[in-house]
N, CA, C and O atoms as a CHARMM CRD file, in Angstrom:
* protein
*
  352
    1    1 UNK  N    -23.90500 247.72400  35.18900 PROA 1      0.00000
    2    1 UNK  CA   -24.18300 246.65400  36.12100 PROA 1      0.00000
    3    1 UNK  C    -22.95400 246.42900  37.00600 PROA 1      0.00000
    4    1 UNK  O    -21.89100 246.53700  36.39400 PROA 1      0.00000
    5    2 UNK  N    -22.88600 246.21600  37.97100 PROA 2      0.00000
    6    2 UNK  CA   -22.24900 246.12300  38.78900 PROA 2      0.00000
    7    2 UNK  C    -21.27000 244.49700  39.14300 PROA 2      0.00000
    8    2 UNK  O    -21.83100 243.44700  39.45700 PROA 2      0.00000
    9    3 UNK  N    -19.93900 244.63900  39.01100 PROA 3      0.00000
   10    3 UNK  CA   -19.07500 243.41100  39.11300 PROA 3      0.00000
   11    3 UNK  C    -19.28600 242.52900  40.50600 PROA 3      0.00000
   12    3 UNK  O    -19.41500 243.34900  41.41500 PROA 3      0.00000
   13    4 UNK  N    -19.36100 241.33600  40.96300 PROA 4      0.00000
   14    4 UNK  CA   -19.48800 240.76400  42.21000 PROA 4      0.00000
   15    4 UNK  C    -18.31800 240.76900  42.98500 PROA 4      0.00000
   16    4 UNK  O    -18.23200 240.50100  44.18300 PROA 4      0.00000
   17    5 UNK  N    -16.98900 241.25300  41.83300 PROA 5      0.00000
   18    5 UNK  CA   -15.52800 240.78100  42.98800 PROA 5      0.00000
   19    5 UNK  C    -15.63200 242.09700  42.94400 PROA 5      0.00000
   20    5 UNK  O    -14.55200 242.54500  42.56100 PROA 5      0.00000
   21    6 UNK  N    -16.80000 243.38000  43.25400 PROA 6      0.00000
   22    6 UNK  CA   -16.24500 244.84200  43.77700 PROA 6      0.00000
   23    6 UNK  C    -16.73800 244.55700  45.25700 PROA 6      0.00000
   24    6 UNK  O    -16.32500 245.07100  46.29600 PROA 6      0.00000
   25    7 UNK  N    -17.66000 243.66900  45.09400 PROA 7      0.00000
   26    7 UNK  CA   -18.41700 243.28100  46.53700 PROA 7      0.00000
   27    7 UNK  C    -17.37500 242.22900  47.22200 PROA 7      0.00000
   28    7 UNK  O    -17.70500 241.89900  48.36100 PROA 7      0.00000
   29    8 UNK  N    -16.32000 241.71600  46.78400 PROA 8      0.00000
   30    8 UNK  CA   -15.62400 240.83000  47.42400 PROA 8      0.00000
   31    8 UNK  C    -15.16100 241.10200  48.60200 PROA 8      0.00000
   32    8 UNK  O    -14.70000 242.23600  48.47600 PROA 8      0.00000
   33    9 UNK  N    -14.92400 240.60900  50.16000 PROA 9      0.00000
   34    9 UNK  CA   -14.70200 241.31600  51.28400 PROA 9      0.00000
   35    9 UNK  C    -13.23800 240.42100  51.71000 PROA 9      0.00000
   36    9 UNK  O    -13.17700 239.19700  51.59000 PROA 9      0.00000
   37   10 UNK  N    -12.61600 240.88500  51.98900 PROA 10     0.00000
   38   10 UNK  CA   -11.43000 240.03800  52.57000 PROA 10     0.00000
   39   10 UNK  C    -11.36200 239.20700  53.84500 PROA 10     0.00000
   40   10 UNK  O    -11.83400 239.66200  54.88700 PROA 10     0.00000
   41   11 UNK  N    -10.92900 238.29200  53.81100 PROA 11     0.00000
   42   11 UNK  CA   -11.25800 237.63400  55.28500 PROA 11     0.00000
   43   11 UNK  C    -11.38100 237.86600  56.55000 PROA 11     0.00000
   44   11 UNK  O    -12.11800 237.21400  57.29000 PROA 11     0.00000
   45   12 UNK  N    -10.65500 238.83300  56.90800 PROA 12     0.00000
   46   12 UNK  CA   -10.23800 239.99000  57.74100 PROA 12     0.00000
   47   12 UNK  C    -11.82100 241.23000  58.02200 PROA 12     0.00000
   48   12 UNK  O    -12.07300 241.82500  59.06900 PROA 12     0.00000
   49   13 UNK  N    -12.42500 241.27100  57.03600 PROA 13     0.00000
   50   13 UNK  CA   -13.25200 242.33500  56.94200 PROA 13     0.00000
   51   13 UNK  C    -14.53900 241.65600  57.28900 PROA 13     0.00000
   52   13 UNK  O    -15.39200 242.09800  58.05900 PROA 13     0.00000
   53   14 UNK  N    -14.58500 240.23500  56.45700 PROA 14     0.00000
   54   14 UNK  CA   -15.79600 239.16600  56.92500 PROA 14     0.00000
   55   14 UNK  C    -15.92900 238.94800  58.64500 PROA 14     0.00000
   56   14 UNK  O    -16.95000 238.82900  59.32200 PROA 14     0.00000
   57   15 UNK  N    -14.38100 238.94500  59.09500 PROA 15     0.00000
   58   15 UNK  CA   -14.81200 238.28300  60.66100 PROA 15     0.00000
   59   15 UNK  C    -15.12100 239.45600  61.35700 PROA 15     0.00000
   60   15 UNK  O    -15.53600 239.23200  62.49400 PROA 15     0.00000
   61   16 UNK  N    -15.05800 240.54000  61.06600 PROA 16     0.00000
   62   16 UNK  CA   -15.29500 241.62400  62.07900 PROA 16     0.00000
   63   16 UNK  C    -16.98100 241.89000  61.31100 PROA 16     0.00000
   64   16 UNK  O    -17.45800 242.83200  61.94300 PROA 16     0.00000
   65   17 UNK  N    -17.69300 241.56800  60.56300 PROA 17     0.00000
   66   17 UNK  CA   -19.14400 241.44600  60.37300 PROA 17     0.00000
   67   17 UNK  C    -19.78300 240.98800  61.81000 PROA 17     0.00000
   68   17 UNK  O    -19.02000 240.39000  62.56900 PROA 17     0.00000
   69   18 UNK  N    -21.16600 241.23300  62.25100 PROA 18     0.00000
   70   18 UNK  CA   -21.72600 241.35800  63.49400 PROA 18     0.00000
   71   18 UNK  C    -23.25600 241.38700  62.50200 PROA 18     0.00000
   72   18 UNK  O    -23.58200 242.40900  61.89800 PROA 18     0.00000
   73   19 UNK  N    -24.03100 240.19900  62.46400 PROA 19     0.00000
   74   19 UNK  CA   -25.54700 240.28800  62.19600 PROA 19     0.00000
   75   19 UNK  C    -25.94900 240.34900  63.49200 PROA 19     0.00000
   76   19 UNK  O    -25.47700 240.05300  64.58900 PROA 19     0.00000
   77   20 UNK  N    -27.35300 241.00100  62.89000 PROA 20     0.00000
   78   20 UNK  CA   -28.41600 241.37000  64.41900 PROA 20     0.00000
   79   20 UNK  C    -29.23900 240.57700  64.32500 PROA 20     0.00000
   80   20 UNK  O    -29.82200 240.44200  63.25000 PROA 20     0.00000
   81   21 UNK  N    -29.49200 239.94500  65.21400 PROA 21     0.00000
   82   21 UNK  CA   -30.03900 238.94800  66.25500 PROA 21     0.00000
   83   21 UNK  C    -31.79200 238.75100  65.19000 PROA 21     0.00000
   84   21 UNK  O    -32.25000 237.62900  64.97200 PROA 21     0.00000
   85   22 UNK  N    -32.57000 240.18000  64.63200 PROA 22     0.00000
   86   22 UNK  CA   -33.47800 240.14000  64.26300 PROA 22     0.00000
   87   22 UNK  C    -33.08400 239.64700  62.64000 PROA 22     0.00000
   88   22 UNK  O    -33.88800 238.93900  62.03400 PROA 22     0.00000
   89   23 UNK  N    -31.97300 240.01600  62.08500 PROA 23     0.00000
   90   23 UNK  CA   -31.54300 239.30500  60.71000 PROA 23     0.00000
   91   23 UNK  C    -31.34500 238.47100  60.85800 PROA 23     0.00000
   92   23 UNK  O    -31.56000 238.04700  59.72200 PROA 23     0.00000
   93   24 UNK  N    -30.93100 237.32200  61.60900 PROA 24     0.00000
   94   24 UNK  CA   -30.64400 236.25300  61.74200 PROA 24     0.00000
   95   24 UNK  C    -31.79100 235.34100  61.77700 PROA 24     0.00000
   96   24 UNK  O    -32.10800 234.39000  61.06300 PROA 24     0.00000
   97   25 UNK  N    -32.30500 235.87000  62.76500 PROA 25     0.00000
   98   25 UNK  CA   -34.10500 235.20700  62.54900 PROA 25     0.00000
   99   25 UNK  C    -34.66400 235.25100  61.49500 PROA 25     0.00000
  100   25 UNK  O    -35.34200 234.26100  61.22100 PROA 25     0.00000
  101   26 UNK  N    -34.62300 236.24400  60.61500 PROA 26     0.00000
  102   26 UNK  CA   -35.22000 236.81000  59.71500 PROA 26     0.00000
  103   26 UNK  C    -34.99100 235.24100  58.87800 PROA 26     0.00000
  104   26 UNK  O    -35.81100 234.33800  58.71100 PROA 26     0.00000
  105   27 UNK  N    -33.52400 235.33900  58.43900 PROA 27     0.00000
  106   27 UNK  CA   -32.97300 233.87500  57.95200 PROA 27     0.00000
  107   27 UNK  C    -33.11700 232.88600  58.13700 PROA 27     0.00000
  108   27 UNK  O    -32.60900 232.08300  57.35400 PROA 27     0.00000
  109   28 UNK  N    -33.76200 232.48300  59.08900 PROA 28     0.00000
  110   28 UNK  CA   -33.82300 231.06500  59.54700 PROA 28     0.00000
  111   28 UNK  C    -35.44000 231.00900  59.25100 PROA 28     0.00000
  112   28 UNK  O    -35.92200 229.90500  58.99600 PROA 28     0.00000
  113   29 UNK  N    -36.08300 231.88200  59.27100 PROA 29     0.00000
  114   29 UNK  CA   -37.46900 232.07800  58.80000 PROA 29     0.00000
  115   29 UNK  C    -37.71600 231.27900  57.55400 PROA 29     0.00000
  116   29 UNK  O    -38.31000 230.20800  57.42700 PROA 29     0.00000
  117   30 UNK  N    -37.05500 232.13400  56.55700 PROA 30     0.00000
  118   30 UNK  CA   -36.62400 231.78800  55.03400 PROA 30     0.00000
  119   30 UNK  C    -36.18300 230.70300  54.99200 PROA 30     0.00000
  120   30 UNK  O    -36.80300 229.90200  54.29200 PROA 30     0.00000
  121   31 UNK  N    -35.00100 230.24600  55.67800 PROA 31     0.00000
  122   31 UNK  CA   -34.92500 228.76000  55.69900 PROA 31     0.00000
  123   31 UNK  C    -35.53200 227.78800  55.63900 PROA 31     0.00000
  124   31 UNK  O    -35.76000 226.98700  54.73200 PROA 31     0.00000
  125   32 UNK  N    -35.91800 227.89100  57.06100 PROA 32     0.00000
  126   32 UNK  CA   -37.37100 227.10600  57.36200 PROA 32     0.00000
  127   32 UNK  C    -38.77200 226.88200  56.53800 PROA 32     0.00000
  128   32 UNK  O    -39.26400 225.78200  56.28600 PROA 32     0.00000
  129   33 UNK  N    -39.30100 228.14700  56.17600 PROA 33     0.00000
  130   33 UNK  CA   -40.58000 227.80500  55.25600 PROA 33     0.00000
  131   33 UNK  C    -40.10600 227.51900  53.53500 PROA 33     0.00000
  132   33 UNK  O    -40.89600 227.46300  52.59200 PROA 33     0.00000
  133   34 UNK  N    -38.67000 227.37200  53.46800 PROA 34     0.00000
  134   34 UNK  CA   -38.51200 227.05500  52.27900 PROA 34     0.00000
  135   34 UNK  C    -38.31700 228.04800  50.96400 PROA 34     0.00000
  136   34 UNK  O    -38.17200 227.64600  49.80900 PROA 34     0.00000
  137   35 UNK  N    -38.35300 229.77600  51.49800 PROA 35     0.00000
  138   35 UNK  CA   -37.96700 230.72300  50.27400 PROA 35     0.00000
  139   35 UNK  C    -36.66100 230.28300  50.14300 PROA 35     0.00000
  140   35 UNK  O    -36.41200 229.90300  48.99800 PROA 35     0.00000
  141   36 UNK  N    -35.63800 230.19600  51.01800 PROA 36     0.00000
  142   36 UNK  CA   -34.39500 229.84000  50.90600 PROA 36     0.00000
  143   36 UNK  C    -33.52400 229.13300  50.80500 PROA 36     0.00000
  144   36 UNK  O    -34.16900 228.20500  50.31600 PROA 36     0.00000
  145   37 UNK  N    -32.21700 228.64000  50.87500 PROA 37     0.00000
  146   37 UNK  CA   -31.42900 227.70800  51.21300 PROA 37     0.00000
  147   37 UNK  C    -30.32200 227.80900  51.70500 PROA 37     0.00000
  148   37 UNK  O    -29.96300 228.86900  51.19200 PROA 37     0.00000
  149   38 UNK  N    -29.65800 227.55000  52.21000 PROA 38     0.00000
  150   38 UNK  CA   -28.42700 227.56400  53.38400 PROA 38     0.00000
  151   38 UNK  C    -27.54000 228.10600  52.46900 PROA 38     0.00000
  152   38 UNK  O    -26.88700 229.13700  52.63100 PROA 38     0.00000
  153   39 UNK  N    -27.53500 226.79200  50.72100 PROA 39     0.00000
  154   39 UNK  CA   -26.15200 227.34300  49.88000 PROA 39     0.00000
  155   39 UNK  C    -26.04800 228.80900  49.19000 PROA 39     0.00000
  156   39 UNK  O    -25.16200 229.40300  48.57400 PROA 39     0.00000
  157   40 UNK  N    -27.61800 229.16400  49.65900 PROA 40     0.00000
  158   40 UNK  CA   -27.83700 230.81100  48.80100 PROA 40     0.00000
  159   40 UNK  C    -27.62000 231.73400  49.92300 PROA 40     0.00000
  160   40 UNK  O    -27.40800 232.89800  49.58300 PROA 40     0.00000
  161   41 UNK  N    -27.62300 231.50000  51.09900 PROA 41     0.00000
  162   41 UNK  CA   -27.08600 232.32900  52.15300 PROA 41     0.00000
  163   41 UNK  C    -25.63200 232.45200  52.07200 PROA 41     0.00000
  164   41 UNK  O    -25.05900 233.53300  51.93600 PROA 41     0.00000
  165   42 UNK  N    -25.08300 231.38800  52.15200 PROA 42     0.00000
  166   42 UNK  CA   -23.42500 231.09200  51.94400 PROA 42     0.00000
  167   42 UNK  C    -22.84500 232.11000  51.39300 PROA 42     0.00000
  168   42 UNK  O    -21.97600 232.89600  51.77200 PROA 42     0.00000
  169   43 UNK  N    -23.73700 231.92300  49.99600 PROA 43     0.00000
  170   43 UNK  CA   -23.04500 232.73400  48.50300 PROA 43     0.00000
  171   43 UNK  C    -23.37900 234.15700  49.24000 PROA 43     0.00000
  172   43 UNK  O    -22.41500 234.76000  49.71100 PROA 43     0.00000
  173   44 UNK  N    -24.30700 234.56700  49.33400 PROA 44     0.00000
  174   44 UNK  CA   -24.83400 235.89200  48.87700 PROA 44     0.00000
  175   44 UNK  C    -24.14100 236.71300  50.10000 PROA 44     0.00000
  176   44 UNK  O    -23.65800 237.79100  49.75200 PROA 44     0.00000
  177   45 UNK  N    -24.03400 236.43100  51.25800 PROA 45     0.00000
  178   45 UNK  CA   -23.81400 236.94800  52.25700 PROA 45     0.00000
  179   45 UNK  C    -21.92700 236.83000  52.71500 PROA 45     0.00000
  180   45 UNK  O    -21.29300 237.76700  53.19900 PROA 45     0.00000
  181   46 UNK  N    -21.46600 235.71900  52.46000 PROA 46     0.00000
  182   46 UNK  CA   -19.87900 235.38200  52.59700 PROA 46     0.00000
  183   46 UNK  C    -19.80200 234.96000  53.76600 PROA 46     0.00000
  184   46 UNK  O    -19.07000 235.57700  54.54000 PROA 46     0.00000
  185   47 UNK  N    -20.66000 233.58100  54.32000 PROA 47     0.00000
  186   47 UNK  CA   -20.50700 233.38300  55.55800 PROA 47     0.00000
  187   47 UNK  C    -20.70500 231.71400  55.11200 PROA 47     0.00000
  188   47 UNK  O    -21.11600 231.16200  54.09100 PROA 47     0.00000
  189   48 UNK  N    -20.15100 231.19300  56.52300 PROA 48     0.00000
  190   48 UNK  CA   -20.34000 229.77600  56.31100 PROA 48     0.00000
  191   48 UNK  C    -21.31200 228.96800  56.13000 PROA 48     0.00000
  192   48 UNK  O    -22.31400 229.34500  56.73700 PROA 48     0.00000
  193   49 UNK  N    -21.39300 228.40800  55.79300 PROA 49     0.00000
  194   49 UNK  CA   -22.52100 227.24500  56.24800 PROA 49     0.00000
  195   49 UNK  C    -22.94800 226.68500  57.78900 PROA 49     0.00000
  196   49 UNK  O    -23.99600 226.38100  58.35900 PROA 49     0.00000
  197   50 UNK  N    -21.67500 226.72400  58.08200 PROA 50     0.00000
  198   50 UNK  CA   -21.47400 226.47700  59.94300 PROA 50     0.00000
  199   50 UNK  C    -22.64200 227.51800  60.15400 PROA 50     0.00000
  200   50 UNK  O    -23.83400 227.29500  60.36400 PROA 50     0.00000
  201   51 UNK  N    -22.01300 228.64200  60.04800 PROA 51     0.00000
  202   51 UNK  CA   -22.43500 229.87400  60.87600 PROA 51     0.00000
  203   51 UNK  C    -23.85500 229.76500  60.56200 PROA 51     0.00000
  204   51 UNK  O    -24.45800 230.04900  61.59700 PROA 51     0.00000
  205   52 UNK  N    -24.67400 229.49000  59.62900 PROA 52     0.00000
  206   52 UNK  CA   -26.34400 229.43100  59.20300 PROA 52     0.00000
  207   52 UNK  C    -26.69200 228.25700  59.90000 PROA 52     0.00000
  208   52 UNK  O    -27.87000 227.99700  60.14200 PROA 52     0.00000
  209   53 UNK  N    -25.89200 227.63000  60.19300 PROA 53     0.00000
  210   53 UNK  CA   -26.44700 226.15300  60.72200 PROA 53     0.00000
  211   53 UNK  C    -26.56500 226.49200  62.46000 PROA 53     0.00000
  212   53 UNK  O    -27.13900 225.92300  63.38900 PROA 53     0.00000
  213   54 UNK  N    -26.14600 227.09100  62.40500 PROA 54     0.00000
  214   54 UNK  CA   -25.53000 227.78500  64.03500 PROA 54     0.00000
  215   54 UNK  C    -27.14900 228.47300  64.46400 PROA 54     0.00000
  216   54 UNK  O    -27.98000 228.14700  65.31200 PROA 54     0.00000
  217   55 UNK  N    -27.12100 229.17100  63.79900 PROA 55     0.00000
  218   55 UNK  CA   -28.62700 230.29700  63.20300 PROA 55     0.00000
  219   55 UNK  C    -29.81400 229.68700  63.88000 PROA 55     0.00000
  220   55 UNK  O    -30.36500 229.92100  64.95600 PROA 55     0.00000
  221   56 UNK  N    -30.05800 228.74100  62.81100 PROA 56     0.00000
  222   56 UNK  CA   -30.68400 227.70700  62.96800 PROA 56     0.00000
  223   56 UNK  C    -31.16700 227.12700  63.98500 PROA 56     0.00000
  224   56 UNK  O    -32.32500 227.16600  64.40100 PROA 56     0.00000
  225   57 UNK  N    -29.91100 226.36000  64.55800 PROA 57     0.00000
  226   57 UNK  CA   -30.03300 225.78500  66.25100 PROA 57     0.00000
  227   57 UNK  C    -30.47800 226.73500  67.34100 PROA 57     0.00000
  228   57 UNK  O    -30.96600 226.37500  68.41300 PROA 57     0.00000
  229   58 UNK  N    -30.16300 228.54800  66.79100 PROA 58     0.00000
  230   58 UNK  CA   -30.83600 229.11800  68.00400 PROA 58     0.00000
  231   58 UNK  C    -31.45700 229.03900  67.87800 PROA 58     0.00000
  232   58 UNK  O    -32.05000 228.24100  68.60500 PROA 58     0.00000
  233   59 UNK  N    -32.38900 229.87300  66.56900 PROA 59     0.00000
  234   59 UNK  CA   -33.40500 230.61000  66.51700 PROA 59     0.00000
  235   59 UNK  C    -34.53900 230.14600  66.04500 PROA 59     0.00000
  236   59 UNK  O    -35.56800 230.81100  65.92600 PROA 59     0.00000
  237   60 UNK  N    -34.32600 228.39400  65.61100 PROA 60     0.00000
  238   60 UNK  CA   -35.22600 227.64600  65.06400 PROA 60     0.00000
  239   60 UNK  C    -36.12600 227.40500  65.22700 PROA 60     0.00000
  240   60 UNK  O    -36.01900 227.41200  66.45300 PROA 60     0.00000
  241   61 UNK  N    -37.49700 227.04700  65.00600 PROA 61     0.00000
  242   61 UNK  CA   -38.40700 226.25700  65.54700 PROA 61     0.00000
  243   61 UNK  C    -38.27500 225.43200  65.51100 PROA 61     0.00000
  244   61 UNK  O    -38.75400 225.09700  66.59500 PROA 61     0.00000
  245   62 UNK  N    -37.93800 224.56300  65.06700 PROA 62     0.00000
  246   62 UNK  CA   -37.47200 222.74300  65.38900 PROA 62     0.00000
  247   62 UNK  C    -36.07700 222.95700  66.12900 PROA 62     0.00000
  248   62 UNK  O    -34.98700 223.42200  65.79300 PROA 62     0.00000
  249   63 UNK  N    -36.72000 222.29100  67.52700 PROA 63     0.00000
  250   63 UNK  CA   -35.48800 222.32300  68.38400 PROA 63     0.00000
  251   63 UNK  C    -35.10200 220.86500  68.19300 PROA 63     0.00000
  252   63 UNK  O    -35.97400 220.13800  67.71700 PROA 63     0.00000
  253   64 UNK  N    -33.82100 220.28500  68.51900 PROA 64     0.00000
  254   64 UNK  CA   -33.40100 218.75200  68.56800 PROA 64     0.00000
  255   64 UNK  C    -33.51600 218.71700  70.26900 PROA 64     0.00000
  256   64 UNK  O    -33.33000 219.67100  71.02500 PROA 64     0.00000
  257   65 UNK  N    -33.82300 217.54500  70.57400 PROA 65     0.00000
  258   65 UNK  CA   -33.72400 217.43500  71.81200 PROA 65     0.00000
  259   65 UNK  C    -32.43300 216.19700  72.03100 PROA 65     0.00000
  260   65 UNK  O    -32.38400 215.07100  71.53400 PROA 65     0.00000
  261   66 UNK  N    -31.35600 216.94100  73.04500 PROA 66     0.00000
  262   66 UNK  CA   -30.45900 215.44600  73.10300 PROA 66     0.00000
  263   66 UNK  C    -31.15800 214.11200  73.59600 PROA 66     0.00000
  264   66 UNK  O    -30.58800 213.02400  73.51100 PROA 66     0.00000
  265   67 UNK  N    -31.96500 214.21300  73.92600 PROA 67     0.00000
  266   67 UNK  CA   -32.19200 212.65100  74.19600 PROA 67     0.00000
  267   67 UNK  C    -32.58600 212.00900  73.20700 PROA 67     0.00000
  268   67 UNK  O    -32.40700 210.79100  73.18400 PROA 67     0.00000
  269   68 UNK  N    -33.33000 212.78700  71.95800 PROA 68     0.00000
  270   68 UNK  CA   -33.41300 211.87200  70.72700 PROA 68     0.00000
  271   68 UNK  C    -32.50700 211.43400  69.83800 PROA 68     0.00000
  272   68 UNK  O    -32.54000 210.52000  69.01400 PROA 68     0.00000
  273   69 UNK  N    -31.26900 212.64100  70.28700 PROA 69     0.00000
  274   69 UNK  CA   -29.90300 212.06000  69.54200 PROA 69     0.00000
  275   69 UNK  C    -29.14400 211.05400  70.11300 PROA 69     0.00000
  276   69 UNK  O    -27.99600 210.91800  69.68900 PROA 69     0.00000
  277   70 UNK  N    -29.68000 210.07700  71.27700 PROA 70     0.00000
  278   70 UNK  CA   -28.86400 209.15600  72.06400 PROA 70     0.00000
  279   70 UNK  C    -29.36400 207.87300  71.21400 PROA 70     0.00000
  280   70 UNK  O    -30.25300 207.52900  70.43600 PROA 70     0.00000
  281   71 UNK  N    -28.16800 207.37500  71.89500 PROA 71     0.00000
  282   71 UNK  CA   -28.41600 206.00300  71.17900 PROA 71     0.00000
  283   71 UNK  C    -29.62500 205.00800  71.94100 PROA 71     0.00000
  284   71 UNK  O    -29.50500 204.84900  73.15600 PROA 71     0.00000
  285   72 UNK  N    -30.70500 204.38800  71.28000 PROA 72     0.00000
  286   72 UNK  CA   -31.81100 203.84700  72.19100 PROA 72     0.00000
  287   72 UNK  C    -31.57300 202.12100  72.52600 PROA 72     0.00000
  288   72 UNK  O    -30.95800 201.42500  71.71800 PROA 72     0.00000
  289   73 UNK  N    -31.96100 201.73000  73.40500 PROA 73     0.00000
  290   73 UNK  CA   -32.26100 200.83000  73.54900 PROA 73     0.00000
  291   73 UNK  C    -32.70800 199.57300  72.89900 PROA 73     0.00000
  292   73 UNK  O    -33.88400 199.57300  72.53500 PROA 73     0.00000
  293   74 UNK  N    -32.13700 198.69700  72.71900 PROA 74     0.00000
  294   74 UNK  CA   -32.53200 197.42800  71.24800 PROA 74     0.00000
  295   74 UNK  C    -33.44500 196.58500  72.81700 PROA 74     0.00000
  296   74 UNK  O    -32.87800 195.93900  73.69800 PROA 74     0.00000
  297   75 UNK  N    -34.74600 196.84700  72.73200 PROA 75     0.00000
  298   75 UNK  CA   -35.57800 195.50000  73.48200 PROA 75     0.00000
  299   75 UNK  C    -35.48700 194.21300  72.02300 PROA 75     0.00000
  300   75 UNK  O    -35.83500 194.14100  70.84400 PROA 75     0.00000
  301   76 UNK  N    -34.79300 193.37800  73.05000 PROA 76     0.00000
  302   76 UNK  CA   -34.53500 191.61900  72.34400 PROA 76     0.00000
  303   76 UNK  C    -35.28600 190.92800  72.98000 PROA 76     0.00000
  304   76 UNK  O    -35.33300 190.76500  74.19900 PROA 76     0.00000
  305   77 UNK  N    -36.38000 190.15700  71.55600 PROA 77     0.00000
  306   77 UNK  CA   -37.65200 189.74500  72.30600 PROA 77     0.00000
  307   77 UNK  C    -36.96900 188.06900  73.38600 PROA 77     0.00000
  308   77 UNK  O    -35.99600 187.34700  73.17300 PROA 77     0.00000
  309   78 UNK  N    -37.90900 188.03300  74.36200 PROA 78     0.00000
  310   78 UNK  CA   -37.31700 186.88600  75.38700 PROA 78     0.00000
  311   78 UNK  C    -37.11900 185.46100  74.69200 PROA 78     0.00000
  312   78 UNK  O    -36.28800 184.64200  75.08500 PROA 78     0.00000
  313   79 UNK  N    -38.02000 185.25200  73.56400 PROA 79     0.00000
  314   79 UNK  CA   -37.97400 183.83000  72.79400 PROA 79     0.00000
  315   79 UNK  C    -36.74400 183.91000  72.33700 PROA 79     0.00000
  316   79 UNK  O    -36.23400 182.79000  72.35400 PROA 79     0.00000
  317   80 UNK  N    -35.62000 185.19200  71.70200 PROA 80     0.00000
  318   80 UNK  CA   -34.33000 185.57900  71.33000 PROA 80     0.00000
  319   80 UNK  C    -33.55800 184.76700  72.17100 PROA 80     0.00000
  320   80 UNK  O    -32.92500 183.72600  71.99400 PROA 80     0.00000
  321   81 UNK  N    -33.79600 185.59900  73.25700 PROA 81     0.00000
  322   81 UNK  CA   -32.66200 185.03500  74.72500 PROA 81     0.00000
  323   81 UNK  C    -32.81700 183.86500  75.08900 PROA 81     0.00000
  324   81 UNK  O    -31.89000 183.26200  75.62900 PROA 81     0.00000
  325   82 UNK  N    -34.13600 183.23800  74.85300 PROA 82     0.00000
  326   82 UNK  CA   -34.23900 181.76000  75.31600 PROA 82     0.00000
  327   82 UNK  C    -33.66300 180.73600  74.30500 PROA 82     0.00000
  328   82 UNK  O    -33.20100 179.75600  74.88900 PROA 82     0.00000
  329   83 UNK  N    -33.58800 180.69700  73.32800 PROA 83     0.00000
  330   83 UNK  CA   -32.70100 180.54200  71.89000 PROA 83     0.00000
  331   83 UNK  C    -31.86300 179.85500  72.52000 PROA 83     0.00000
  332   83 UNK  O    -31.33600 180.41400  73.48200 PROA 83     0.00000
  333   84 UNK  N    -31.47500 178.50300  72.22200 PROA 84     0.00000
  334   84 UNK  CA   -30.16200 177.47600  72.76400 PROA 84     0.00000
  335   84 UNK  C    -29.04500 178.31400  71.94700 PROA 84     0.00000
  336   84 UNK  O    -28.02300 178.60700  72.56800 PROA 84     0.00000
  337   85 UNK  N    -29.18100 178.75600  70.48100 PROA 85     0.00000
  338   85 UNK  CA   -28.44900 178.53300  69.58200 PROA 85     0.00000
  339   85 UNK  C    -27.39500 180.08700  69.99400 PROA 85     0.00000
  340   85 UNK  O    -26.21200 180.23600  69.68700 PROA 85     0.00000
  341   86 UNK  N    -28.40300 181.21900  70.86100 PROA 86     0.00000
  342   86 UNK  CA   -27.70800 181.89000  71.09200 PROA 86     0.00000
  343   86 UNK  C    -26.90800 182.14300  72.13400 PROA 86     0.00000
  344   86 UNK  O    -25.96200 182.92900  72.09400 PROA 86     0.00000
  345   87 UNK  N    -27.34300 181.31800  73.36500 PROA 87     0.00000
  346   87 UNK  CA   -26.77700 181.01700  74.51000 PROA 87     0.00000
  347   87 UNK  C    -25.55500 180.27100  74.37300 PROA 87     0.00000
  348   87 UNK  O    -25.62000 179.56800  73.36400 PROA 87     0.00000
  349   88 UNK  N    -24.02000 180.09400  75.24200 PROA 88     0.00000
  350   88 UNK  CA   -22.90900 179.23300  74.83000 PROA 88     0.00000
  351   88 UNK  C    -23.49600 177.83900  75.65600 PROA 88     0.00000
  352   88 UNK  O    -22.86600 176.78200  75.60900 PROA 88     0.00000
């Protein structure tokens, strides 16, 4: 059986790694419908978490849209504002 630190890659050897565009998808696939998980990519592959999260944001089907990440609007009902107690 085979040892895991023969598979160990040095840091140096990790950053010059290059996935293809169709593995990457492939991953976020798995992600997404749930065979997988980000922390079993991490392990198995020697890459960050960043970098899967990265993945993700391209190749995802759930896109975020910035405007849902803004901060919204508090409507304060008018009986609020008419309030003596809150007025000086």
């Amino acid at each position: 059986m085979a040892i895991r630190n023969q598979f160990k890659m040095s840091i140096g050897q990790r950053r010059v790694r290059n996935f293809s565009e169709s593995f990457k998808a492939e991953k976020v696939i798995e992600l997404e419908s749930g065979v997988t998980r980000i922390r079993e990519l991490v392990e198995e592959y020697e890459i960050s978490g960043t970098t899967v999260r990265r993945w993700k944001v391209k190749f995802g089907k759930v896109k975020k849209n910035p405007k849902d990440l803004s901060l919204k609007q508090t409507v304060i009902p008018k009986s609020f504002l008419n309030s003596k107690s809150v007025l000086p």
